[in-house]
Backbone as XML, in Angstrom:
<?xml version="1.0"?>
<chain id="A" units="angstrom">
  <residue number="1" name="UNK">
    <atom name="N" x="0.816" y="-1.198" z="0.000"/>
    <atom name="CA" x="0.000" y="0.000" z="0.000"/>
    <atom name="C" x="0.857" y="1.260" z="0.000"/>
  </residue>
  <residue number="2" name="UNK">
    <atom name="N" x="1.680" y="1.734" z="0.869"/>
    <atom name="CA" x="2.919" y="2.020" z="0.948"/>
    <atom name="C" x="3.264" y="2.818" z="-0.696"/>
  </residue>
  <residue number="3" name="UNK">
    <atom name="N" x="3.954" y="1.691" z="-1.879"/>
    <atom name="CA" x="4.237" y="2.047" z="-3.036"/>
    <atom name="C" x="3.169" y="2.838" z="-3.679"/>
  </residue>
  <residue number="4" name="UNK">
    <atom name="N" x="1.969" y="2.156" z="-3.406"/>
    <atom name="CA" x="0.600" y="2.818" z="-4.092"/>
    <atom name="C" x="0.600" y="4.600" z="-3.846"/>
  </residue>
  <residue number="5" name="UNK">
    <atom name="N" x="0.451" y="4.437" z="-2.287"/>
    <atom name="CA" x="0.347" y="6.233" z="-1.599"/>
    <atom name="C" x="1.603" y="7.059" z="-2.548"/>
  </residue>
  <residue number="6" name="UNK">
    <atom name="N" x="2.997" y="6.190" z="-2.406"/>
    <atom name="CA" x="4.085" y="6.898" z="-3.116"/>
    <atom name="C" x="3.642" y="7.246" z="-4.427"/>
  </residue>
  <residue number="7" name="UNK">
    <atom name="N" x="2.851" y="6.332" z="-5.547"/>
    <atom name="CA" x="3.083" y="6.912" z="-7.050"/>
    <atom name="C" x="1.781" y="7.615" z="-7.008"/>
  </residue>
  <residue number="8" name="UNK">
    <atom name="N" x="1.004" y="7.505" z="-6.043"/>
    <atom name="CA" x="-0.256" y="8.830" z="-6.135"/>
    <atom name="C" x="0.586" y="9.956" z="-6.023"/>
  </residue>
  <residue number="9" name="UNK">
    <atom name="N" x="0.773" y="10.513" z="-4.420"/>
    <atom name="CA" x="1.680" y="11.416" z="-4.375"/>
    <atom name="C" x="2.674" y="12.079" z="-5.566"/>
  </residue>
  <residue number="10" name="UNK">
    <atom name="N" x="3.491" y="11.187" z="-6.473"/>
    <atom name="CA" x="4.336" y="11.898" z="-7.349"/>
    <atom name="C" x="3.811" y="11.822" z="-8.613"/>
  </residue>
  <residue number="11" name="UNK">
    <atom name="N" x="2.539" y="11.856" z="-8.738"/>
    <atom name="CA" x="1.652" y="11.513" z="-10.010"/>
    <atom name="C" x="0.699" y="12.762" z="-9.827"/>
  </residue>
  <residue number="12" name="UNK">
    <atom name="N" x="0.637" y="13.571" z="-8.221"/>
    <atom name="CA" x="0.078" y="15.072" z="-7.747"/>
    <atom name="C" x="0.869" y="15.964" z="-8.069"/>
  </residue>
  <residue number="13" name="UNK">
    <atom name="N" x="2.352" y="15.623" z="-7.428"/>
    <atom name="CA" x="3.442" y="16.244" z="-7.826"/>
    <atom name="C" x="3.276" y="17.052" z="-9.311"/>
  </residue>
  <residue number="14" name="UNK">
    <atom name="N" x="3.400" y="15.840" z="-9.851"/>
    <atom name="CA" x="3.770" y="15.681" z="-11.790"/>
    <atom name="C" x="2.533" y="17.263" z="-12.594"/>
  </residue>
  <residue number="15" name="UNK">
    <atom name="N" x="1.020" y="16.122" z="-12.087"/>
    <atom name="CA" x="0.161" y="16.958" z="-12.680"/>
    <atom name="C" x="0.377" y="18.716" z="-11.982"/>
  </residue>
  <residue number="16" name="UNK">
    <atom name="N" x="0.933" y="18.668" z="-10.826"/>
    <atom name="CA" x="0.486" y="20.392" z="-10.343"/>
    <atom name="C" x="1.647" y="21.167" z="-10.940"/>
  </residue>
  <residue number="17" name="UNK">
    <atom name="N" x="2.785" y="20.234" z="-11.023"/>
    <atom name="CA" x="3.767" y="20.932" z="-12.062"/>
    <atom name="C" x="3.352" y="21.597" z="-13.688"/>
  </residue>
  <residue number="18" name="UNK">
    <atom name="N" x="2.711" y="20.389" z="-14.177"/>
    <atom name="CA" x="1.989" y="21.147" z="-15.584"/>
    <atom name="C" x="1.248" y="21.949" z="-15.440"/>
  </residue>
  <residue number="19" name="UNK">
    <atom name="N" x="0.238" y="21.719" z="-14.122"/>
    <atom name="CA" x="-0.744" y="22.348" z="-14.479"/>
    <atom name="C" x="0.020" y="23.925" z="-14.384"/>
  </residue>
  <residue number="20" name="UNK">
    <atom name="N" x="0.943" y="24.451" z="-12.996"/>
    <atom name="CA" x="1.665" y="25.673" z="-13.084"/>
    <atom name="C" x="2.196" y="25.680" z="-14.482"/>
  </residue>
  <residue number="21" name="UNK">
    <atom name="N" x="2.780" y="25.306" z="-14.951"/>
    <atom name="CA" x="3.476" y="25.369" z="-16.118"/>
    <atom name="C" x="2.632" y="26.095" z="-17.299"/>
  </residue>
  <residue number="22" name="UNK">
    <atom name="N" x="1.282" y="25.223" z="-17.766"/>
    <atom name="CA" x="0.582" y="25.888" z="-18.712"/>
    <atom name="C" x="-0.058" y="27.292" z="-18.231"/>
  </residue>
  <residue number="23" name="UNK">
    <atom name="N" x="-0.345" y="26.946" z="-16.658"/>
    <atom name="CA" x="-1.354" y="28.697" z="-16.062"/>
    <atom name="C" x="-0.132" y="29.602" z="-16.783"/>
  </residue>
  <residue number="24" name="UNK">
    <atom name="N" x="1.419" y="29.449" z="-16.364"/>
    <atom name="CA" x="2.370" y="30.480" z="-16.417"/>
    <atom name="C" x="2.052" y="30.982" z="-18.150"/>
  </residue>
  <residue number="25" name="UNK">
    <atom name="N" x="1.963" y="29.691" z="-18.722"/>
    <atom name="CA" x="2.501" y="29.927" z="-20.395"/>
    <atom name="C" x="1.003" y="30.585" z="-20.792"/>
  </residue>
  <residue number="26" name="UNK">
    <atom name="N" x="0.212" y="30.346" z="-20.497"/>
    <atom name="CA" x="-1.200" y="30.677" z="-20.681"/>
    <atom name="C" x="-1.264" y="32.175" z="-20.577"/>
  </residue>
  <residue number="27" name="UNK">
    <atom name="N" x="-1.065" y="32.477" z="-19.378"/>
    <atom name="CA" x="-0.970" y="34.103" z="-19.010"/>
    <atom name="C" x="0.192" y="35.015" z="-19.582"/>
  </residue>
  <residue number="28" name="UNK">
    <atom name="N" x="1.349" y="34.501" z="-20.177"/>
    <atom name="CA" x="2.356" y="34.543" z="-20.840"/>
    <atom name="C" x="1.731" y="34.646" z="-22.420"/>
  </residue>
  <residue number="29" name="UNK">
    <atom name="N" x="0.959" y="33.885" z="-22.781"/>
    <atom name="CA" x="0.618" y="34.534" z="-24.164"/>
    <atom name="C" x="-0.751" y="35.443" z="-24.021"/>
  </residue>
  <residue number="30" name="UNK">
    <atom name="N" x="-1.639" y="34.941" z="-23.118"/>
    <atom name="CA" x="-2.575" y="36.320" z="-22.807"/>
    <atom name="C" x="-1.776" y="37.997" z="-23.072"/>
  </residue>
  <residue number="31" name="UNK">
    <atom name="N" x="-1.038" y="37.950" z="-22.628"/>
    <atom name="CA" x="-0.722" y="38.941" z="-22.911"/>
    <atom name="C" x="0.268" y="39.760" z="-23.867"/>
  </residue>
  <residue number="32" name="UNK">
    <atom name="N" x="-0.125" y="38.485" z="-25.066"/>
    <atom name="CA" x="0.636" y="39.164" z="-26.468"/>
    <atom name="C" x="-0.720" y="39.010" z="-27.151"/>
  </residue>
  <residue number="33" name="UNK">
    <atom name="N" x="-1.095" y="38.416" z="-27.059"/>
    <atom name="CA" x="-2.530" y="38.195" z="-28.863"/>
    <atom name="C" x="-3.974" y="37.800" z="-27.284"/>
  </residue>
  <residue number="34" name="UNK">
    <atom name="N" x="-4.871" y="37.259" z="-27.452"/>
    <atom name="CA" x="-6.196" y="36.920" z="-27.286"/>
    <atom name="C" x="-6.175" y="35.814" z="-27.245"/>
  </residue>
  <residue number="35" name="UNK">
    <atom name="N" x="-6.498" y="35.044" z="-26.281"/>
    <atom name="CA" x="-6.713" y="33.625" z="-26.704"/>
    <atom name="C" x="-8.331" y="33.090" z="-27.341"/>
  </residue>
  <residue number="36" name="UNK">
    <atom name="N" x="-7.653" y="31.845" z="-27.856"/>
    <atom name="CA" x="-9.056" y="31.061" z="-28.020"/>
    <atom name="C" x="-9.910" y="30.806" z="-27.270"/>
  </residue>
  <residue number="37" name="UNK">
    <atom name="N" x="-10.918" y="30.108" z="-27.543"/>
    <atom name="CA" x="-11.971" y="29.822" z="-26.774"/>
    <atom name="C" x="-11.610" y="28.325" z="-26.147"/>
  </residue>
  <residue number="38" name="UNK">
    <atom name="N" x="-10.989" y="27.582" z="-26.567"/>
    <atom name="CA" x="-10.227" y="26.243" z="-26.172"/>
    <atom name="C" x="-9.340" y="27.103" z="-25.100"/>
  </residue>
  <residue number="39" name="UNK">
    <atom name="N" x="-8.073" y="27.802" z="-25.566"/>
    <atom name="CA" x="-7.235" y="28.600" z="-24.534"/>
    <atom name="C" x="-7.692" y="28.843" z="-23.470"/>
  </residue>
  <residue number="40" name="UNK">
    <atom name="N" x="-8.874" y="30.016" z="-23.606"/>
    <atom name="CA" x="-9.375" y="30.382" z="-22.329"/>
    <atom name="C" x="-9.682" y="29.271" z="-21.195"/>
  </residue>
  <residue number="41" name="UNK">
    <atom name="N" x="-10.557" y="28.210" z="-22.250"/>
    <atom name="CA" x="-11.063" y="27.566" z="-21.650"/>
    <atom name="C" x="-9.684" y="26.446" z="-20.605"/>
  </residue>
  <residue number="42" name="UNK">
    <atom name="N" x="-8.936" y="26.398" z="-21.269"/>
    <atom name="CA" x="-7.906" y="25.070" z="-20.517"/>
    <atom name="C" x="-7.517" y="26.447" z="-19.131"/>
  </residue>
  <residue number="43" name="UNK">
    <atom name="N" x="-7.070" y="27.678" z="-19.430"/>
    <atom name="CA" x="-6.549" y="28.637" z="-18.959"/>
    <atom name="C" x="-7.786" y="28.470" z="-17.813"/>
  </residue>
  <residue number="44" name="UNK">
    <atom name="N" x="-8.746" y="28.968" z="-17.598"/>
    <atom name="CA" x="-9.738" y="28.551" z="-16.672"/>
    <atom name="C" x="-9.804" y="27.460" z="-15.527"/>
  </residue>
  <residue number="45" name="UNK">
    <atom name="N" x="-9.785" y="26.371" z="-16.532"/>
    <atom name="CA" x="-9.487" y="24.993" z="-16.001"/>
    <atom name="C" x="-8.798" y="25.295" z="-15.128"/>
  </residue>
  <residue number="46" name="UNK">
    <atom name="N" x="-7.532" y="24.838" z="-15.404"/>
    <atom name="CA" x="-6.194" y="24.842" z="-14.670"/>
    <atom name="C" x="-6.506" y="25.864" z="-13.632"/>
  </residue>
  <residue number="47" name="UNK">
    <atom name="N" x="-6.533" y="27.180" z="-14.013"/>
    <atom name="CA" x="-6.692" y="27.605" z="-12.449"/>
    <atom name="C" x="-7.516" y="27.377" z="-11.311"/>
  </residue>
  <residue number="48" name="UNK">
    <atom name="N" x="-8.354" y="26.761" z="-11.738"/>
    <atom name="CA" x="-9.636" y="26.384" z="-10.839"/>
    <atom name="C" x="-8.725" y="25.520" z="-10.102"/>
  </residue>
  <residue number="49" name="UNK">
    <atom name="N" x="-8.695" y="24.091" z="-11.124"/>
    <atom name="CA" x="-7.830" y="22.556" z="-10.532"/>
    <atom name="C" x="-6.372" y="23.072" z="-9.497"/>
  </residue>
  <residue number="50" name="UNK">
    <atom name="N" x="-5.789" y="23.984" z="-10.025"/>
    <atom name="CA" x="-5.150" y="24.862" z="-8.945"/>
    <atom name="C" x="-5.184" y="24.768" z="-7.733"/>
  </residue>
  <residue number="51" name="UNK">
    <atom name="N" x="-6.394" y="25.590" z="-7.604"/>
    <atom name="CA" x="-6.672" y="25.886" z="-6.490"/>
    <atom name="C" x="-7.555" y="24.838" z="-5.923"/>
  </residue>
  <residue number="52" name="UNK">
    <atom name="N" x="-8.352" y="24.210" z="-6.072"/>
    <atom name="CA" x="-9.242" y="23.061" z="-5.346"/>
    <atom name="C" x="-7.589" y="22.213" z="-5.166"/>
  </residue>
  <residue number="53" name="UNK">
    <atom name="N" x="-6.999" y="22.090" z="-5.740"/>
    <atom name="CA" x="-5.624" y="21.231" z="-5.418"/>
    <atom name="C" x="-5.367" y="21.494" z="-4.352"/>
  </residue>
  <residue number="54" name="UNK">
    <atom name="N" x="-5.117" y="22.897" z="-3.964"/>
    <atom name="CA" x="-4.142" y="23.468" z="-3.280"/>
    <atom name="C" x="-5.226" y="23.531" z="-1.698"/>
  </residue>
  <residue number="55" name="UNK">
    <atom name="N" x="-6.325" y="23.676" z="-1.503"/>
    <atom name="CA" x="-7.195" y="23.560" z="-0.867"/>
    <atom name="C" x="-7.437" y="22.604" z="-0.299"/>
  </residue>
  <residue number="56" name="UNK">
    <atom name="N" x="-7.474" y="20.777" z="-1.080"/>
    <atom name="CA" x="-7.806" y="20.257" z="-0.951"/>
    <atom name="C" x="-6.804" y="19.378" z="0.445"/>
  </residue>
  <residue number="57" name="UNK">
    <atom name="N" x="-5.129" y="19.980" z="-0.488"/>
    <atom name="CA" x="-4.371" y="19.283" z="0.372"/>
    <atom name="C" x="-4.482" y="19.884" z="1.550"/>
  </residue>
  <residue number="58" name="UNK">
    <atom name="N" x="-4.116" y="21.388" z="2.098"/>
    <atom name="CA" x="-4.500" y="21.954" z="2.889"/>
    <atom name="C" x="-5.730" y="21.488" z="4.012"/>
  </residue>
  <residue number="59" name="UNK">
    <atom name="N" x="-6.566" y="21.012" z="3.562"/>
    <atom name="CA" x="-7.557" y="20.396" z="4.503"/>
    <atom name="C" x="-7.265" y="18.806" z="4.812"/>
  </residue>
  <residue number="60" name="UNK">
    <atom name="N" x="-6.440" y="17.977" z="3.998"/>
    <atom name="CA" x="-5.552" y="17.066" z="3.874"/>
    <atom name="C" x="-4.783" y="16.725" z="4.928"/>
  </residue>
  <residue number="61" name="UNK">
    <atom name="N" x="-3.896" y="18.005" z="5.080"/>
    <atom name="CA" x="-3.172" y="18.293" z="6.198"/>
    <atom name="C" x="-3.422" y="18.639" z="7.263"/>
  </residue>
  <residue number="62" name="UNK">
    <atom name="N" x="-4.072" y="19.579" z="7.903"/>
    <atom name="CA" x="-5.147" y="19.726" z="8.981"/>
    <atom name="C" x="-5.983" y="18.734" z="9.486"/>
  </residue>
  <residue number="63" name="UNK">
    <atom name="N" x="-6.650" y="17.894" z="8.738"/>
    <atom name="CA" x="-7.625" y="16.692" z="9.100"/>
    <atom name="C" x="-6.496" y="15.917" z="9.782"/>
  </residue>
  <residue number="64" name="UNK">
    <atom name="N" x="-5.600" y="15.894" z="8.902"/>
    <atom name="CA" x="-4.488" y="14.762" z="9.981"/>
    <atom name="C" x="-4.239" y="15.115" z="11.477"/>
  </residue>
  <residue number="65" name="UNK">
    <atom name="N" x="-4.069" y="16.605" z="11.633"/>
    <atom name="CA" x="-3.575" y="17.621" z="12.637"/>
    <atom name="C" x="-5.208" y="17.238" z="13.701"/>
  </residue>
  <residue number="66" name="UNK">
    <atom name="N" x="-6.074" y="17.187" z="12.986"/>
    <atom name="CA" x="-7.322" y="17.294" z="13.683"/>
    <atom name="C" x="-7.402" y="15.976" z="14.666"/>
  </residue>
  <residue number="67" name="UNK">
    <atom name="N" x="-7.307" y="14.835" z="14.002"/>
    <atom name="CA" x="-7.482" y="13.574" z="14.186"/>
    <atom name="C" x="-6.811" y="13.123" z="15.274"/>
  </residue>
  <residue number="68" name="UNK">
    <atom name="N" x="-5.260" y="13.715" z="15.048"/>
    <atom name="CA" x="-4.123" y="13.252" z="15.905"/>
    <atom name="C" x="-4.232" y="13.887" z="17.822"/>
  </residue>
  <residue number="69" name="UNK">
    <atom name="N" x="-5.303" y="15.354" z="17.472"/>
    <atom name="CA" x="-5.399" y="16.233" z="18.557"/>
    <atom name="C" x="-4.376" y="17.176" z="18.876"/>
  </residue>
  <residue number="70" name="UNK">
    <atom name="N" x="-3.512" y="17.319" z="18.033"/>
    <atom name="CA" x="-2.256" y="17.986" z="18.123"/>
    <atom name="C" x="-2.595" y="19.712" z="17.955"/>
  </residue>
  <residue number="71" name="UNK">
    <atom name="N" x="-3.503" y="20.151" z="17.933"/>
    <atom name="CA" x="-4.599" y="21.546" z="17.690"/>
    <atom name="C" x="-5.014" y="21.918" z="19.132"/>
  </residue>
</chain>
């Protein structure tokens, strides 16, 4: 189980890396030409998945904190 938790974890890693990667390149051409309607749309995406990411672990982490009584 162990290995399993590990390639989730660096498979979160992986995706939050792209996903920063395209927000950067995304907003990086926003601001030479207009994007598409696909553009916008992935550009959207990603920031949302972002942030529910970033949220999610955050409560991730705390629930552990909660559980343990260490609060």
């Amino acid at each position: 189980m162990e290995l399993i938790e590990t390639v989730y974890q660096l498979s979160g890693v992986a995706l939050l890396v792209c996903g920063i990667y395209f927000y950067l390149h995304f907003k990086k051409m926003r601001k030479t030409r207009r994007l598409t309607g696909k553009e916008r749309l992935f550009y959207v995406t990603t920031r949302i998945a972002l942030t529910l990411f970033a949220v999610s672990m955050f409560l991730k982490v705390m629930d552990k904190y909660w559980q343990s009584g260490t609060m």
